[in-house]
N, C-alpha and C positions, 0 to 999 in steps of 0.2 A: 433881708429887708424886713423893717420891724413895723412898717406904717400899714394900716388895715386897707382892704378895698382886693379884688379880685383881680388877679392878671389878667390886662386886654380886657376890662371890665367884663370879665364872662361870658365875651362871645365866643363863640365857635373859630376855631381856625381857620374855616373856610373862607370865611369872613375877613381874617384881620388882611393888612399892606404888610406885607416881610420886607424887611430894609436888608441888603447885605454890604456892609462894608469894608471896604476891599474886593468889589463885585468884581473888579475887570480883570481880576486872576481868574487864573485856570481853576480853582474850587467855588470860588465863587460863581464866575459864570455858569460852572455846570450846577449849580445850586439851582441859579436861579433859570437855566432853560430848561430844567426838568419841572422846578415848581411852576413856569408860568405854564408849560404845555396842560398840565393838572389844572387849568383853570385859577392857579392863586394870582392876586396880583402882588407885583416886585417891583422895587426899588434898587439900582445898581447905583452904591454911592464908591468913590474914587476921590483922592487928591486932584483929580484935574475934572472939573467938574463936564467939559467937553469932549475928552477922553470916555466919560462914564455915558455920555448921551451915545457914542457911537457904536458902545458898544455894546450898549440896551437896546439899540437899533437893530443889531446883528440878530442880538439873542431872542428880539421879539420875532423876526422873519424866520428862523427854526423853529422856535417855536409854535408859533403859528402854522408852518408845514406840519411839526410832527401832530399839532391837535387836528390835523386833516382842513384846516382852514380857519376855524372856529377862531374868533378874534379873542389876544391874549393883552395883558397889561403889566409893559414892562415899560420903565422910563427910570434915567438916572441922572444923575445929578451929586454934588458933593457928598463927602463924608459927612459934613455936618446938614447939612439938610437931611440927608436922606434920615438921620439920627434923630432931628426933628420931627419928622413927616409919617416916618412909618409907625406903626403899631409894636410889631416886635423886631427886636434887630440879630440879625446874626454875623458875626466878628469874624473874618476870614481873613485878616492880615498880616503879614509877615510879622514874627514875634518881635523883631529887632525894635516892629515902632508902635508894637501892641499897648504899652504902658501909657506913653507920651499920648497917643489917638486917645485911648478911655478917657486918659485923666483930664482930656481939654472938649470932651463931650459928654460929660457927665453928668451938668444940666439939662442939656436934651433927651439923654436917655434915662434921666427917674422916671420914675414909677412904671418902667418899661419890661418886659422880658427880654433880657440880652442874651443868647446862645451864644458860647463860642469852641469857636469849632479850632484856634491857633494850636502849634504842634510846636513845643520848644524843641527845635533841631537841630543839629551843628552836623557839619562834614568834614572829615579828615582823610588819608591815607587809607585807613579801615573800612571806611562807609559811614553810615550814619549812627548819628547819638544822639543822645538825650541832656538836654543841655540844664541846667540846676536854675532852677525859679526859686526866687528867693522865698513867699510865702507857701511854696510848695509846689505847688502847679500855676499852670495860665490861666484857669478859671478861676481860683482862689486868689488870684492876683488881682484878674477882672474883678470881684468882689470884695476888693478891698477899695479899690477905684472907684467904685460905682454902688457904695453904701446905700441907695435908694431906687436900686434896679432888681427883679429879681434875677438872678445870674444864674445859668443853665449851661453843662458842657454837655456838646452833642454833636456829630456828623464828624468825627477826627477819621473814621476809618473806610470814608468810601472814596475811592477813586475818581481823584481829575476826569481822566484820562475817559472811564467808564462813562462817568457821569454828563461829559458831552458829545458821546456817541450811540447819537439817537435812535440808530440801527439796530438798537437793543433797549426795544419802550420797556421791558422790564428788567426792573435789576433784580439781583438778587442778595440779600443780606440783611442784616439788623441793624438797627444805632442803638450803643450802648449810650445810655442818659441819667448824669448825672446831677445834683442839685439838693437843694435845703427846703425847697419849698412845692409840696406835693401838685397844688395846682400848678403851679407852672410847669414841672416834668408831665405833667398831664398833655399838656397843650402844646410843649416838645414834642412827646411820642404822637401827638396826634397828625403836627406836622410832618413827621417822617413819613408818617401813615399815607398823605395825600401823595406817596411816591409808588406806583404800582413795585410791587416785589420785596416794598421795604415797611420795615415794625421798628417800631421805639422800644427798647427795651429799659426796664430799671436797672441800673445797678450803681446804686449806691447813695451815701450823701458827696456832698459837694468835696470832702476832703480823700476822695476816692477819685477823686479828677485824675491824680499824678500816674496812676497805673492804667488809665484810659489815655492818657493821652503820652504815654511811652508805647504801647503795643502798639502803636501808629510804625514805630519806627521799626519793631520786629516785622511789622508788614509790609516795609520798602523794602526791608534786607530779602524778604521772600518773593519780594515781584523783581527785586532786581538778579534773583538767582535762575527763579524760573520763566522770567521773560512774562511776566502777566499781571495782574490787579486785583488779586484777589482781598476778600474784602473780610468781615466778621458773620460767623450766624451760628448762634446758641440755640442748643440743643435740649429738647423736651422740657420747652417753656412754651 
C-alpha cells in the first residue's frame, strides 16, 4: 500500500473492532472467542448474515464465562458489513472463495489492515498438500486484490481445535508474521500478543508468505499422526 497515513490511524490494538471473515468456521470462531474473552471487541462476518449473529451469540456466552463474567463484545453480521465496520479484518475463509470474497470487498477494506490467516490446501489419498497460488502465496494474492489494504499474513499455524477449547486460557506457541509494511506487522504481533501464551513473531516480507503458510500443512500431517495440535514456537528469540 503506497498511500501515507498510519494503520488503524495509530491506535493501539486494544482499541481497534477485529472483523473476522469467515467467522462462523472453526478458525475463525476460535479467533474470535479467544480475543473477545481478552476484552477485544469482534465482529463475526459470514455469507449468511443470520447464521453469523447466531453464532456471535454462542461465542459471546463462552466468552463471557471464560473472562469470569466480565461483559465481552461480539456481534456479526455479513461479510460485507463486517468489512465495512471493523477497523482491521482478519480473512479466515476457505481458499476456494478467497479470491472472488477480496476482490468484491475491496472498497470496504482500503485503507484497512487485512490479516490473512487462508491455507491453500487440497486433499488426496496421501493426505494433505499444498495447493499452487498463482501469484505465489494467499497473502500475495490477497495483495494483489486489495492494492489499498495493508495485507498482513498471520495466525495460519494455531489450532481450531485448541483455540476453542477454553479449558486451556493459555496457549502456547508463536505467530509467525509476515508483510511489507513494518507498522502493520507491529500491530499483527501486537494482536497476537492480546492472546495469553501467544507472541507475534517477524519473519519475513510478504513474499515469504508461501513457506508460512505450507508449514501449516507439515502440521496436519503431524497432528494427524500423533493425534494432537501442535502448533509453532521459535526458539532464543
Amino acid at each position: 500500500m503506497s498511500e501515507s497515513g498510519a494503520p488503524a490511524g495509530g491506535r493501539p490494538v486494544g482499541e481497534l473492532v477485529v472483523g473476522i471473515l469467515g467467522g462462523t468456521g472453526p478458525q475463525g470462531r476460535g479467533l474470535a472467542v479467544r480475543w473477545a474473552a481478552a476484552g477485544q471487541r469482534v465482529l463475526l462476518g459470514s455469507r449468511d448474515a443470520d447464521r453469523a449473529g447466531e453464532v456471535a451469540a454462542a461465542v459471546a456466552a463462552r466468552a463471557t464465562a471464560a473472562a469470569g463474567g466480565e461483559e465481552v463484545s461480539v456481534q456479526g453480521g455479513s461479510n460485507a458489513d463486517v468489512a465495512g465496520a471493523a477497523d482491521l479484518v482478519v480473512v479466515a475463509v476457505p481458499f476456494a472463495g478467497h479470491a472472488e470474497l477480496l476482490a468484491e470487498l475491496a472498497p470496504a477494506l482500503a485503507g484497512k489492515v487485512v490479516v490473512d490467516c487462508v491455507v491453500p490446501m487440497g486433499w488426496d489419498e496421501l493426505g494433505a498438500y499444498v495447493l499452487d497460488v498463482e501469484e505465489g502465496s494467499v497473502a500475495q494474492q490477497a495483495a494483489a486484490l486489495l492494492p489499498d489494504s495493508w495485507v498482513v499474513g498471520a495466525f495460519h499455524h494455531l489450532s481450531a481445535v485448541t483455540l476453542e477449547d477454553l479449558s486451556q486460557p493459555t496457549l502456547d506457541g508463536d505467530v509467525l508474521v509476515v508483510g511489507d509494511d513494518r507498522a502493520a506487522m507491529d500491530l499483527v504481533q501486537a494482536l497476537a500478543g492480546q492472546l495469553p501464551g501467544l507472541r507475534g513473531v517477524y519473519a519475513g516480507r510478504l513474499r515469504n508468505a508461501r513457506q508460512v503458510e505450507a508449514l501449516t500443512i507439515n502440521l496436519v500431517s503431524v497432528n494427524r499422526r500423533y493425534k494432537a495440535h501442535a502448533g509453532v514456537r521459535v526458539t532464543g528469540v
